[in-house]
C-alpha positions in Angstrom: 119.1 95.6 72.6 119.4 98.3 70.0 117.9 97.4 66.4 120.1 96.5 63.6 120.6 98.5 60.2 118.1 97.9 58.6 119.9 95.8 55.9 118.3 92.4 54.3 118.3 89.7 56.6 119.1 91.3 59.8 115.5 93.8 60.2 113.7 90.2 59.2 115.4 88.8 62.2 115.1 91.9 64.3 111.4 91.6 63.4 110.8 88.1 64.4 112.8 89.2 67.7 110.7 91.6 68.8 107.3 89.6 67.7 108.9 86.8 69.9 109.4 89.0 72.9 105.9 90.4 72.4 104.8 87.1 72.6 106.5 86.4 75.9 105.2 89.5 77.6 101.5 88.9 76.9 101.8 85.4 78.3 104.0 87.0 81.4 100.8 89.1 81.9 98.3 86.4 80.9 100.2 84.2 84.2 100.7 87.7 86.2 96.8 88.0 85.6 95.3 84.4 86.8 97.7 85.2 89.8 96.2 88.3 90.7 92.5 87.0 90.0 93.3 83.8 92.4 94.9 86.2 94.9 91.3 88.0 94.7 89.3 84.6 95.7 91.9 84.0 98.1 91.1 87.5 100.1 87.3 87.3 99.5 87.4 84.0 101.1 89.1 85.3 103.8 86.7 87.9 104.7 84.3 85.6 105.2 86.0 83.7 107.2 86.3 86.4 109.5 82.9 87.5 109.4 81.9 84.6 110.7 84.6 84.1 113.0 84.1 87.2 114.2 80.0 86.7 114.8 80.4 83.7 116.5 83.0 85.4 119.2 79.9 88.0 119.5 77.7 85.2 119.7 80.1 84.0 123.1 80.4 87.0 124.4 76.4 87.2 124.8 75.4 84.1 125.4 78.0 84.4 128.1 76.3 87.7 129.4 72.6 86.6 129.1 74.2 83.5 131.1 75.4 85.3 133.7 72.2 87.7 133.9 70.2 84.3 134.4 72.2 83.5 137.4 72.5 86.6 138.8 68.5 87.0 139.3 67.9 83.4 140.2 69.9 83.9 143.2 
């Protein structure tokens, strides 16, 4: 889109063009933004998730062990 000679009417329409496309992009970015933030919740949420996942398959594994120590000396 190359500008127009700058010649009455046309640079007033240019002029609104490019305000108008201006306008476009920042509320592109404004949406590209609020994705990127919700996209942010959505991986801290995650870690959580496995964090805890993760503890309670610790939690297994020594319960499981302390079990089998129990048993082993009872015998």
């Amino acid at each position: 889109m190359s500008p127009p000679k700058k010649e009455g009417n046309n640079w007033s329409e240019y002029q609104k063009l490019v305000l108008a496309e201006l306008e476009r992009h920042g509320s592109l970015i404004s949406e590209i933004d609020e994705k990127i933030g919700n996209l942010r919740v959505e991986i801290a949420m995650l870690k959580v998730k496995s964090g805890v996942w993760g503890a309670a398959a610790g939690l297994v594994s020594v319960m499981v062990f302390l079990l089998y120590q129990l048993l082993s000396k009872s015998e």
